[in-house]
C-alpha positions in Angstrom: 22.2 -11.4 12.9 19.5 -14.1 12.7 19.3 -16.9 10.7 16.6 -17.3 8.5 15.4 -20.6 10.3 15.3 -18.6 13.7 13.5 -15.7 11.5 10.6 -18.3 10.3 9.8 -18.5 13.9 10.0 -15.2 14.9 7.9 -13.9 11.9 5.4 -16.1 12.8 5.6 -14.8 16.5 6.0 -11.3 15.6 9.9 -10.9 17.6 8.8 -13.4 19.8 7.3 -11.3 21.5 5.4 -13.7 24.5 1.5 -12.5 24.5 0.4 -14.3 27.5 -3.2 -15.7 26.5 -5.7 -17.1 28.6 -5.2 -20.6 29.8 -9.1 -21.0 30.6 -11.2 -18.6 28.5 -13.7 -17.1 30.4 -17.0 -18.7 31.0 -20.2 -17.7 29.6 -21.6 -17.9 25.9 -20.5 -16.2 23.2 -22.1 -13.6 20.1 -20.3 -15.8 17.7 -18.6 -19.3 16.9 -17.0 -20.6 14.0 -17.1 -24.4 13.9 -15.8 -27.3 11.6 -13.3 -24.8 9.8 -9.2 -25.2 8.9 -8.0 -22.1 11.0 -4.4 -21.0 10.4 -4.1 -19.3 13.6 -0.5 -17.0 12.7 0.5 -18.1 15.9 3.1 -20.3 16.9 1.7 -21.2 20.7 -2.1 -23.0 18.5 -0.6 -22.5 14.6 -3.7 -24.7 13.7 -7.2 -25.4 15.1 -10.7 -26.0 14.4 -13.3 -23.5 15.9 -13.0 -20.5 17.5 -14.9 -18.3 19.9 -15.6 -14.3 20.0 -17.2 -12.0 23.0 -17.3 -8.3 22.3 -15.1 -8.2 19.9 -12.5 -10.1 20.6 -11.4 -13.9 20.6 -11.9 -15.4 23.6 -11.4 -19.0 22.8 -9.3 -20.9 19.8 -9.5 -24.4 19.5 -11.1 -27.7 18.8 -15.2 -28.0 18.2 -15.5 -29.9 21.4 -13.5 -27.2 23.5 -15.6 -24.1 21.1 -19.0 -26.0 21.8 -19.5 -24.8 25.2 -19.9 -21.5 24.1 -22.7 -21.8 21.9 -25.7 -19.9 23.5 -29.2 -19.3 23.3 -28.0 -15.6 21.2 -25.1 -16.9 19.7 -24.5 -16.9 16.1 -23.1 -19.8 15.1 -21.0 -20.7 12.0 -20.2 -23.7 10.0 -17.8 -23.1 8.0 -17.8 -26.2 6.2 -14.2 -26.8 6.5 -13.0 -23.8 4.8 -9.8 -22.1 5.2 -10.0 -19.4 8.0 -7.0 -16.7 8.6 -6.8 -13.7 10.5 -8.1 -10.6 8.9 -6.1 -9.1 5.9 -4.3 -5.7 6.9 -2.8 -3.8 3.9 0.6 -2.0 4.7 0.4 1.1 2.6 -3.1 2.7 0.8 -4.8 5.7 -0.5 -8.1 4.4 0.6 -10.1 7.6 0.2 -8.6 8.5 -3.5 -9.7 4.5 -4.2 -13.0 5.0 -3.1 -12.9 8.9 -5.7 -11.3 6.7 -8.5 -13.6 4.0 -8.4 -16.0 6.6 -10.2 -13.8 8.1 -12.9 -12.4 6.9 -15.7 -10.1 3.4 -15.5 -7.5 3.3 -17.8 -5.3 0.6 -16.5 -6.8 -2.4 -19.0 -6.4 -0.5 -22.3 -4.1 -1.9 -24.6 -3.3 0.3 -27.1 -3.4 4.1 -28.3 -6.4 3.9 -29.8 -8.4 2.4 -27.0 -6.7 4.9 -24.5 -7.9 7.6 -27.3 -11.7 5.9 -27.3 -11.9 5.4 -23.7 -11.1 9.3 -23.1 -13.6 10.4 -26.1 -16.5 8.1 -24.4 -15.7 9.2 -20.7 -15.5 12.6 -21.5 -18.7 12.6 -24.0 -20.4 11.3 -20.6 -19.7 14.4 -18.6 -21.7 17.8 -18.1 -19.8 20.0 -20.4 -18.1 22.2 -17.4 -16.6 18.5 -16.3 -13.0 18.1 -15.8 -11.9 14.7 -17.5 -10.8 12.8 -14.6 -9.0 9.1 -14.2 -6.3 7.4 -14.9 -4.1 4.1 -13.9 -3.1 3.9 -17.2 0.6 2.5 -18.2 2.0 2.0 -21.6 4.8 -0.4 -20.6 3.0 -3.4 -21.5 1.7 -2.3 -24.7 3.4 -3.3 -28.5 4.2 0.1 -29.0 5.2 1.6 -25.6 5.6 5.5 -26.3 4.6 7.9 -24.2 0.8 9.5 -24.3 1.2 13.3 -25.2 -1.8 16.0 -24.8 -2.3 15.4 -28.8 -3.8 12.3 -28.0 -6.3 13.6 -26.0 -7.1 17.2 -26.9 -9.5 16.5 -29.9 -11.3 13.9 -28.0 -11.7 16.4 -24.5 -11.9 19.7 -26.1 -11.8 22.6 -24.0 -12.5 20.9 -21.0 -9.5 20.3 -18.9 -8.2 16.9 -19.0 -5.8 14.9 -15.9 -5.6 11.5 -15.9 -2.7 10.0 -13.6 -0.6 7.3 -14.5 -0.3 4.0 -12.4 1.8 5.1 -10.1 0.6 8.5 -9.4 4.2 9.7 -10.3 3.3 11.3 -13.8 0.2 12.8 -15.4 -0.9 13.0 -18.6 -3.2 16.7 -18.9 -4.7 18.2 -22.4 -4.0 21.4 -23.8 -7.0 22.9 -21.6 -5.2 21.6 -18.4 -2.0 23.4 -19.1 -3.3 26.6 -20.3 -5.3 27.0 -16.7 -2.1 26.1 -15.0 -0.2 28.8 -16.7 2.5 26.3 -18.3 3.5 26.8 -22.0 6.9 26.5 -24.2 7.9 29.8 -22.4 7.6 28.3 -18.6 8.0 28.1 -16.0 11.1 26.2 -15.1 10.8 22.7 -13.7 10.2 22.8 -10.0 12.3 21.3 -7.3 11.8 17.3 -7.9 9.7 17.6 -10.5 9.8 17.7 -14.8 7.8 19.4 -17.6 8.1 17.0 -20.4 8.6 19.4 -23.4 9.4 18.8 -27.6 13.1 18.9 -27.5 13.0 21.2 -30.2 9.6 23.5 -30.0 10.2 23.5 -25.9 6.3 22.9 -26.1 5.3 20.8 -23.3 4.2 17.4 -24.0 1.0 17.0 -21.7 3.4 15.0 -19.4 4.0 15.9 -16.3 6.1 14.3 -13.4 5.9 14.2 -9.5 5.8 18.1 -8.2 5.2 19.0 -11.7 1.7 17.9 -11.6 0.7 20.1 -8.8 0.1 22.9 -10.7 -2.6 21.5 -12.4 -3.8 19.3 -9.6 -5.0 21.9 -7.7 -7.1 23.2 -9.9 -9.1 20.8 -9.8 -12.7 21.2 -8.1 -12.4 19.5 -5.0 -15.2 16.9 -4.3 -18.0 17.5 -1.8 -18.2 16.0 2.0 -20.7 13.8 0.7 -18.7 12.7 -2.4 -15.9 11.9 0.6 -18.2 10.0 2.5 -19.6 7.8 -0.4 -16.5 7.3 -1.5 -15.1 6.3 2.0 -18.0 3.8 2.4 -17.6 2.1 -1.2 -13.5 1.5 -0.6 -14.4 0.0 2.8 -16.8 -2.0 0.9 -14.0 -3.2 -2.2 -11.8 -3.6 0.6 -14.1 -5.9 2.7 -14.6 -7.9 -0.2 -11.2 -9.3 -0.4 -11.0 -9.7 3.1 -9.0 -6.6 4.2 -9.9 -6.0 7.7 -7.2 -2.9 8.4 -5.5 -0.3 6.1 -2.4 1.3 6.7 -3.5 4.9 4.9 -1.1 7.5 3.5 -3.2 10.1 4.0 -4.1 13.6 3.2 -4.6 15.7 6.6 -8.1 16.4 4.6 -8.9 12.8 4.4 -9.0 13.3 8.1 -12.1 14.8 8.4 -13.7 12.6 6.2 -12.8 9.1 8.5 -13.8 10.9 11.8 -17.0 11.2 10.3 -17.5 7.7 9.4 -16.2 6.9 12.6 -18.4 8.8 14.5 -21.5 7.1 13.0 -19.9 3.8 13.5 -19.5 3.6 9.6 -16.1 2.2 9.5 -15.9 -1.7 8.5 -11.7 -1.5 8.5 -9.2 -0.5 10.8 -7.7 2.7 9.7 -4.4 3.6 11.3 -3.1 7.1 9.0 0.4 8.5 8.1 -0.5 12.1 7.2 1.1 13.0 4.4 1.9 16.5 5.0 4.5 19.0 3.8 5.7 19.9 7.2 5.7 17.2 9.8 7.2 19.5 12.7 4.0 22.2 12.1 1.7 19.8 12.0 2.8 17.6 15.1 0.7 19.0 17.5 -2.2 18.9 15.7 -1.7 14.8 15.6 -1.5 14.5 18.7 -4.1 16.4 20.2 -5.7 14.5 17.4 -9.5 13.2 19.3 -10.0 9.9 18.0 -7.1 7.3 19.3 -8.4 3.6 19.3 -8.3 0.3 17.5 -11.0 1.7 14.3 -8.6 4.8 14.1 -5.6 5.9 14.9 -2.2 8.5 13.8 0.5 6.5 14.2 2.8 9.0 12.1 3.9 10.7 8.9 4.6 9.9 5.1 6.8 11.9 3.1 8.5 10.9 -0.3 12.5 10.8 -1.0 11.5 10.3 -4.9 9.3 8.9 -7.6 8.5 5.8 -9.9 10.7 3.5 -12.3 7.6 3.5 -14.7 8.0 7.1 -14.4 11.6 7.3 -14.5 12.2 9.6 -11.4 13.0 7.2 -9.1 16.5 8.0 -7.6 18.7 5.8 -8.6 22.8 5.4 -7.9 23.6 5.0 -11.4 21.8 6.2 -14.9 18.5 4.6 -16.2 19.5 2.7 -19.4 17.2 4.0 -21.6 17.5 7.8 -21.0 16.9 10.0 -24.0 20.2 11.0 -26.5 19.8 14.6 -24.5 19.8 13.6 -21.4 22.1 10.5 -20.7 23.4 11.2 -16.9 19.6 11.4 -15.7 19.0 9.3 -12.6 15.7 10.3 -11.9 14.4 13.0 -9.3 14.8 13.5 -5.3 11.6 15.6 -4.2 11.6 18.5 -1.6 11.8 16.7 1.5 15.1 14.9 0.5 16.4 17.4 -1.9 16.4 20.4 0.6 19.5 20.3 2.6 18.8 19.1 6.1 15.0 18.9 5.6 14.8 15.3 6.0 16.6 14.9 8.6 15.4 17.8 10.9 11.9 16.6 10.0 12.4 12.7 10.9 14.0 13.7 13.9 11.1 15.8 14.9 8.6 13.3 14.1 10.6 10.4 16.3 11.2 12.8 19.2 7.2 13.2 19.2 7.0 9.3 19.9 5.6 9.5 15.6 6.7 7.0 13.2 8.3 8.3 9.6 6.9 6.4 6.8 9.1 7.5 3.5 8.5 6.7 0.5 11.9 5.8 -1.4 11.6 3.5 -4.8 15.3 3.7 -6.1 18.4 2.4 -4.8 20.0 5.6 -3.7 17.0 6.9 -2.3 16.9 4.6 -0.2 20.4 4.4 0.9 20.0 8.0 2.0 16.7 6.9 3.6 18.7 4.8 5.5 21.7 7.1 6.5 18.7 9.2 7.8 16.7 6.8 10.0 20.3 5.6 11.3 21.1 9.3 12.6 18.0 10.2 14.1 18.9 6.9 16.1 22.3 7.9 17.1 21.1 11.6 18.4 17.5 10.6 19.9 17.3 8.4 22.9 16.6 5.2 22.4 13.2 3.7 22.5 11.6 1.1 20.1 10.7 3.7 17.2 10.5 1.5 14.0 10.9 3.9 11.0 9.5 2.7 7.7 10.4 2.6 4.3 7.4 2.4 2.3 8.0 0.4 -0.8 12.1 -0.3 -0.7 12.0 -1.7 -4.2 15.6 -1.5 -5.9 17.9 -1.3 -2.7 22.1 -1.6 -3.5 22.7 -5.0 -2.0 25.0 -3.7 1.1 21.7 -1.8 2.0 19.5 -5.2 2.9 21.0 -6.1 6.0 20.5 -2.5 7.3 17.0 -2.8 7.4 17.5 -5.6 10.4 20.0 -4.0 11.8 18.2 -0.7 12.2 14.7 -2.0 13.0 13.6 -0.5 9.7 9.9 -1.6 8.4 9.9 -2.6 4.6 6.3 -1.6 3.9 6.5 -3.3 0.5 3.9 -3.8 -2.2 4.9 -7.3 -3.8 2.4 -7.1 -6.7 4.4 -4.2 -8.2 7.3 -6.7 -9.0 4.6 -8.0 -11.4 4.5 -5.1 -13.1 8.3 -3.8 -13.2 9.4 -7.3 -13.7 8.5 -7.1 -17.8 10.5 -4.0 -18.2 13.4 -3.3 -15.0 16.4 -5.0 -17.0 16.0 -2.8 -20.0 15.6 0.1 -17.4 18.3 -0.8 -14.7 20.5 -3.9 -16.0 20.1 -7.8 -14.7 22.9 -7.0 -12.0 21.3 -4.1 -10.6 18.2 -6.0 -10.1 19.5 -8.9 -8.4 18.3 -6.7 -5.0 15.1 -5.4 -6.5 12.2 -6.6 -4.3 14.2 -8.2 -2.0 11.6 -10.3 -0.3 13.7 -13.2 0.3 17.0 -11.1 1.3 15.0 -9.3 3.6 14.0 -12.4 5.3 16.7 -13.9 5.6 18.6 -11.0 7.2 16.0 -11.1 10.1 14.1 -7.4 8.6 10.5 -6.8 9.2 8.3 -7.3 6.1 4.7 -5.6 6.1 2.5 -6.3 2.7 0.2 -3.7 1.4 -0.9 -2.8 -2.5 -0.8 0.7 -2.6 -4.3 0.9 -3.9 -5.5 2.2 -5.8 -2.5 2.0 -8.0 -3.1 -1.4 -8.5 -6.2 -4.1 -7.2 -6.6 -4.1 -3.2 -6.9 -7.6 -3.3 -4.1 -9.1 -1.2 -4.0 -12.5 -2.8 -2.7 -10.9 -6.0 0.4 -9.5 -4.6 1.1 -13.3 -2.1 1.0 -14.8 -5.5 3.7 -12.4 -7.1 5.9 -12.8 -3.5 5.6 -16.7 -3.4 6.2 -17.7 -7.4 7.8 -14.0 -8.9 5.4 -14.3 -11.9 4.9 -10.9 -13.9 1.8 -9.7 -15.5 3.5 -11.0 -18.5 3.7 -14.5 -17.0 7.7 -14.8 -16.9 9.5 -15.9 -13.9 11.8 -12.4 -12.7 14.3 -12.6 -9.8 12.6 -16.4 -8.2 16.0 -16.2 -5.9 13.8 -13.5 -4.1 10.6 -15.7 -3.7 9.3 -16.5 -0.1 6.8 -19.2 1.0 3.0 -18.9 0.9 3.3 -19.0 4.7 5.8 -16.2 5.1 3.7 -14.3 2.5 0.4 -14.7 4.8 2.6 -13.6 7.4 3.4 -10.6 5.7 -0.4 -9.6 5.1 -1.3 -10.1 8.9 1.3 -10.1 11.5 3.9 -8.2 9.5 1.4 -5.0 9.2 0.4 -5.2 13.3 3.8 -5.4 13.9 5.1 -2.2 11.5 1.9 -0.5 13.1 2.7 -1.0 16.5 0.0 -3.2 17.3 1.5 -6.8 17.4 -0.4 -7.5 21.1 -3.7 -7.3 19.9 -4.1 -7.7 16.2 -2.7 -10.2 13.1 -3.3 -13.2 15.1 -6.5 -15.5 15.7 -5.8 -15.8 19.7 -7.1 -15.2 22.9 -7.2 -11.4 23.6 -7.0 -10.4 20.1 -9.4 -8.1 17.9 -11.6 -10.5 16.2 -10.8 -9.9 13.1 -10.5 -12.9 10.6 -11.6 -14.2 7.2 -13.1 -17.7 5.9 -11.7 -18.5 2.6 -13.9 -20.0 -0.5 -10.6 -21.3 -1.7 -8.1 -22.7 0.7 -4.8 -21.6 -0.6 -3.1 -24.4 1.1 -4.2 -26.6 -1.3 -3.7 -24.7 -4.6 -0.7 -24.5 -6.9 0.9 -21.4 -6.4 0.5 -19.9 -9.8 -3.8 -19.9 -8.7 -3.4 -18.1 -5.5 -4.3 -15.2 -7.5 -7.9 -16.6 -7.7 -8.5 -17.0 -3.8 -12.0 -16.0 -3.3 -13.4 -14.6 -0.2 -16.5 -16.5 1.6 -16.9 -13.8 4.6 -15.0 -11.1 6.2 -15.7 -10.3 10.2 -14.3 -7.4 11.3 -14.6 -6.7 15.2 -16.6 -9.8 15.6 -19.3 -8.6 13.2 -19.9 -10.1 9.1 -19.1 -7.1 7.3 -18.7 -9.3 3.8 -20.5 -12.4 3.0 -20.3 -14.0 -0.7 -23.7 -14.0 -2.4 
């Protein structure tokens, strides 16, 4: 096991892993320079330099101004960036990029602070519609709110009428639909019975449903709705890009629909694409679907399969995330509930037959587990498929690994296991997880820190649209533990703003499998980077929220600049 001193360094140098740069960068000018700016290189050979140098698209020189100089030709572009703060480009771990582009023109519920601004917001959104309109949006949460009940289609249904209503919670784990909704879908107080790992919320006396609706549950009324057009795919695909430019995201990490598919190799065909896009299909069958990845056309550094997402179980906030022990605050008629394990973990033998497929096929699992047993059998799963497949360097994932049981943390070294982690979730847990879970069972809840220290793999990402794509808000919540509710929660878990940074550029090429030519300002590498307005160095911690982007180059090209 490695310390945690030797696993600062190796973080930094991705496994130390030896990339063998250029000694003498090739001669010749450049098509851009970046002079007089404070460059945090992420790499342990230069960690720090001054200017840097880029030829079709990649670094070819890092260094000081006098050693960048000599590159400046008649056609290069030249920057001064004033002595701002430059980092390599921002990748985020886990996103829903082309949903955050849909969402980004429905209704957002996520600031309302009350019923009856969640009531007025609904009324006014829906009053804006053509009348055959479904009432789409969501990101809302109650946790937070003086009065945290549940919404319930009563809210809604005089303000939607009889157009059908869906608007998704935060964590796309539960739903909230109207009375129109339900009656399309066929669901009443008669039925139908919940489906495997999902729940009809229903009066405990009437048996008439709520309007809640959790995990599979919701599919019934999700695919009703009216599908958006290719064009509606495309503009939405180019306005994400754009939100995602603007914090300085250079690369996502997409769990995608096989559908979104289509909708990238578009954009990528027109040379549209200003991130990195390397998908997880989330599919219901990996082993179908296998061969349609890889004879897959498009395989290069703008886009790229590198495997499969699947989900174990749901949300905390949504109570069906699948936990070793009971929630604390179950209702008085169901007291033993521990939330829900969805199809691919609740079939017998599914999740393993299908992980083993997908690793066989050279295709890395990316699983979704949330709550501590989920996980644990998340775990036992990946460290199977080891035992029977050959051995190769295969690096499973576990997106989010939020509550884990404490003998669980080391596993993730000694396995190789990815913890694709969203660290600005803890900001929003953290106000309500004790009353949920207990202090003790928390003590491993975004186990940043433990992780570390145990020599695992860490990868940052926001899970988008579920909560802001900006990666600076989830570095803060990693380095100082700060909820939205500005309490300190679990600090013994915090890491450094260096590790965090890590996290959010090497960590992601790494869990990608593309460490030797991307997270790094170096010789060889992808030019992507970002100049800072606001060096976060310099800042206190509890302000690295409020790191503002100056420009973001992607590929050697300025595909953000701050008005």
């Amino acid at each position: 096991m490695m310390s945690a001193k030797r696993y600062a360094r190796w973080c930094l140098s991705l496994g130390g892993v030896l990339v063998l740069a250029a000694m003498h960068a090739c001669t010749g000018a450049a098509d851009l320079v970046v002079l007089n700016a404070a460059v945090w290189t992420c790499d342990p050979h230069r960690p720090a330099a001054r200017a840097l140098a880029v030829r079709d698209g990649r670094f070819v020189a890092v260094g000081g101004v006098g050693e960048i100089r000599p590159f400046v030709g008649p056609h290069t572009t030249v920057i001064d960036a004033g002595g701002r703060r430059v980092i390599p480009g921002l990748a985020d771990a886990h996103t829903h990029i082309l949903s955050a582009g849909l969402l980004l023109s429905r209704l957002q519920l996520r600031d309302v602070p009350d019923r009856a601004a969640f009531v007025a917001a609904v009324g006014d959104y829906a009053a804006s519609l053509p009348p055959d309109a479904w009432v789409l949006g969501g990101r809302w949460s109650t946790e937070s709110w003086a009065d945290p009940t549940q919404p319930t289609k009563e809210w809604i249904d005089p303000v939607t009428g009889d157009r059908p209503a869906y608007l998704s919670r935060m964590d796309g784990h539960q739903a909230l639909v109207n009375s129109a909704a339900l009656k399309l879908a066929g669901i009443d107080r008669g039925g139908p019975a919940d489906p495997l790992g999902g729940r009809i919320d229903r009066d405990s006396v009437s048996g008439e449903p709520t309007g809640i609706l959790r995990d599979e549950a919701m599919e019934p009324v999700a695919r009703l709705i009216p599908p958006p057009s290719p064009e509606q795919k495309d503009r939405a695909l180019l306005a994400a890009m754009k939100e995602a430019n603007r914090f300085g995201v250079t690369m996502v990490q997409d769990m995608s629909r096989w559908s979104d598919l289509e909708v990238f190799a578009r954009a990528h065909r027109r040379g549209e694409l200003t991130v990195r896009l390397c998908v997880y299909a989330s599919v219901d069958d990996w082993t179908s679907t296998i061969d349609d990845v890889l004879r897959f056309p498009i395989r290069d550094d703008w886009l790229r399969i590198a495997g499969f997402k699947g989900y174990m179980d749901g949300s905390l906030g949504s109570r069906t995330a699948y936990m070793r022990e009971p929630y604390l605050d179950n209702p008085p008629d169901d007291p033993e509930r521990r939330g829900l394990l969805l199809p691919l973990a609740a079939k017998e033998g599914e999740l393993l037959r299908q992980c083993r497929a997908a690793d066989r096929a050279g295709l890395q699992p990316a699983v979704h587990a949330i709550g501590d047993m989920a996980n644990h059998l998340l775990l036992d799963a990946y460290e199977r498929v080891a035992h029977s497949n050959r051995p190769r360097d295969r690096r499973p994932r576990i997106e989010h690994a939020q509550h884990l049981l404490p003998q669980d943390v080391e596993r993730f070294a000694r396995l190789g296991v990815i913890a694709s982690v969203q660290p600005f979730h803890k900001a929003d847990d953290g106000r309500y997880a004790e009353q949920v879970l207990g202090r003790q069972r928390c003590q491993s809840s975004y186990a940043f820190r433990a992780l570390l220290d145990c020599g695992a793999y860490l990868a940052f990402g926001s899970d988008w649209p579920v909560v802001t794509v900006n990666p600076f808000a989830g570095i803060a919540t990693a380095v100082t533990g700060k909820t939205l509710a500005g309490k300190t929660w679990m600090p013994h878990q915090n890491i450094t703003l260096e590790e965090a940074l890590a996290a959010c550029t090497a960590g992601p090429a790494w869990a990608a499998m593309m460490e030797d030519r991307l997270g790094r300002i170096r010789p060889g590498y992808l030019a992507d980077f970002v100049i800072l307005q606001d060096d976060p160095f310099a800042l206190p911690p509890e302000r690295l929220e409020l790191v503002r982007v100056h420009q973001t180059v992607v590929g050697g090209d300025v595909v953000y600049a701050a008005q």
